[in-house]
LORO-809868 format. One record per residue (C-alpha): residue number from 1; residue in three letters; x, y, z. Coordinates in nm, 3 decimals. Layout:
BEGIN
<i:NUM; aa:ALA; X:X; Y:Y; Z:Z> $
...
% end
This chain:
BEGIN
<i:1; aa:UNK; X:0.479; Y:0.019; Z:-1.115> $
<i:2; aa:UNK; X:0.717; Y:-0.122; Z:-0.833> $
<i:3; aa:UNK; X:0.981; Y:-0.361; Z:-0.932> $
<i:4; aa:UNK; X:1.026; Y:-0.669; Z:-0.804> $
<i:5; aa:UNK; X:1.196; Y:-0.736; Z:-0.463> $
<i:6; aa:UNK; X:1.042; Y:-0.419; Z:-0.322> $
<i:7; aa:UNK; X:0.879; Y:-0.504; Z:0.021> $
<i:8; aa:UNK; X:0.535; Y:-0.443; Z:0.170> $
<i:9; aa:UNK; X:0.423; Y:-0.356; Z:0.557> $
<i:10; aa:UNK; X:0.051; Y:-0.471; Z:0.639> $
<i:11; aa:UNK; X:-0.059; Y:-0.215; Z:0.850> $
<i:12; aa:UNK; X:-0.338; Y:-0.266; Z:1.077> $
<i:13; aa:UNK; X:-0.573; Y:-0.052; Z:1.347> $
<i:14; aa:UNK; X:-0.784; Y:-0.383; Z:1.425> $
<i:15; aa:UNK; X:-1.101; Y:-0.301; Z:1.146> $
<i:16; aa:UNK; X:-0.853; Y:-0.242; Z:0.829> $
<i:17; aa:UNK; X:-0.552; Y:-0.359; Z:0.681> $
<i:18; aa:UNK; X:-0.333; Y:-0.116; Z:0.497> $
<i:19; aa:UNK; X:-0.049; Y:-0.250; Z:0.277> $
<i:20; aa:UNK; X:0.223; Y:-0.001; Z:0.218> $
<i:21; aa:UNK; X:0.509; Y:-0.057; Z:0.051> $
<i:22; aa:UNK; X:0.843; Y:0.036; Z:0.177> $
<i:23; aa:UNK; X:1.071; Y:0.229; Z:-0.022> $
<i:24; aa:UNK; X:1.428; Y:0.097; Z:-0.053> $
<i:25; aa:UNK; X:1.566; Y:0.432; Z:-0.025> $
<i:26; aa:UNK; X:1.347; Y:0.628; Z:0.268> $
<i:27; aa:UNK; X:1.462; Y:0.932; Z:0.104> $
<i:28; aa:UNK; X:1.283; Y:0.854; Z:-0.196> $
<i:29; aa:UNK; X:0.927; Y:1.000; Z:0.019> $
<i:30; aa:UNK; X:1.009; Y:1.317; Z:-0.074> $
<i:31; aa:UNK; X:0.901; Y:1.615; Z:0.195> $
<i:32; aa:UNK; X:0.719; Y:1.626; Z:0.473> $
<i:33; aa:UNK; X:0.476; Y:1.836; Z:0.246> $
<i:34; aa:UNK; X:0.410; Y:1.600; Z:-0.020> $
<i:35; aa:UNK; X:0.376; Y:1.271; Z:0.235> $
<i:36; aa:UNK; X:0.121; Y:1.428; Z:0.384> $
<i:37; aa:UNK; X:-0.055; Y:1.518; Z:0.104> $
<i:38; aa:UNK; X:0.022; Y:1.135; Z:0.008> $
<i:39; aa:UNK; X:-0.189; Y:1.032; Z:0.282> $
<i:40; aa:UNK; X:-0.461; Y:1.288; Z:0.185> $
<i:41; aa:UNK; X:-0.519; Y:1.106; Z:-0.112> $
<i:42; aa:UNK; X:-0.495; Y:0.763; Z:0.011> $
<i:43; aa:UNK; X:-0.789; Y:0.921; Z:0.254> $
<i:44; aa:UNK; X:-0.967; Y:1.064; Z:0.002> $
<i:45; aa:UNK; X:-0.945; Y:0.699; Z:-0.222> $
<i:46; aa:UNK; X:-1.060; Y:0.550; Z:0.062> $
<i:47; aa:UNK; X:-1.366; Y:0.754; Z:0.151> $
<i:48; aa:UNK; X:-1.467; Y:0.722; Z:-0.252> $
<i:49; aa:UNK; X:-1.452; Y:0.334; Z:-0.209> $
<i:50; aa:UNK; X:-1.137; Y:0.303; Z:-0.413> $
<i:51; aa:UNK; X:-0.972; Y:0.025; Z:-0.214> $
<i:52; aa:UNK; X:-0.891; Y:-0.343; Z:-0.329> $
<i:53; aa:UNK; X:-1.010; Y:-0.623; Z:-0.053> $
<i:54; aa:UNK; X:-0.720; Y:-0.778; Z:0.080> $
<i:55; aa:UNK; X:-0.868; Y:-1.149; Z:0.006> $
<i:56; aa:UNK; X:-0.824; Y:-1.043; Z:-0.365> $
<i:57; aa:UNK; X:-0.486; Y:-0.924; Z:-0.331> $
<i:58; aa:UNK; X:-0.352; Y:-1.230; Z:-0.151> $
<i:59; aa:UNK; X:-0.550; Y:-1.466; Z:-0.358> $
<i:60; aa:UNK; X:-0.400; Y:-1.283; Z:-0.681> $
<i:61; aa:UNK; X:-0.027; Y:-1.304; Z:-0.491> $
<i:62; aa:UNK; X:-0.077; Y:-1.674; Z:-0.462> $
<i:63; aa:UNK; X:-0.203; Y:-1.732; Z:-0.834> $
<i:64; aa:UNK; X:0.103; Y:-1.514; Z:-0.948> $
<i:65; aa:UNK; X:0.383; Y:-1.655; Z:-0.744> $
<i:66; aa:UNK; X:0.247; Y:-2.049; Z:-0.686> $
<i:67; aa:UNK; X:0.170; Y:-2.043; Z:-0.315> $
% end
């Protein structure tokens, strides 16, 4: 689980929104090997229909936080 204060980017190719978060170290991604098998799996969980609608995620942000 991330702590608190990390950051997000919203990533978007104008049909999905990816949110990534951003490390606060960049070296913390490890090697070029294991991002890419990173972004294997977050293909794979996306192609199996293991993704969380954005609506719920933002409506659950505002709930947490009071916006």
């Amino acid at each position: 689980m991330r702590e608190g204060g990390d950051q997000v980017e919203f990533l978007s190719d104008g049909e999905r929104v990816q949110i990534v978060a951003v490390p606060k170290d960049p070296l913390t991604l490890g090697t070029q090997e294991e991002f890419w098998e990173s972004v294997a799996r977050a293909d794979e969980d996306y192609a199996a229909g293991r993704t969380t609608a954005v609506r719920s995620m933002t409506d659950g942000a505002r709930v947490r936080y009071g916006l």
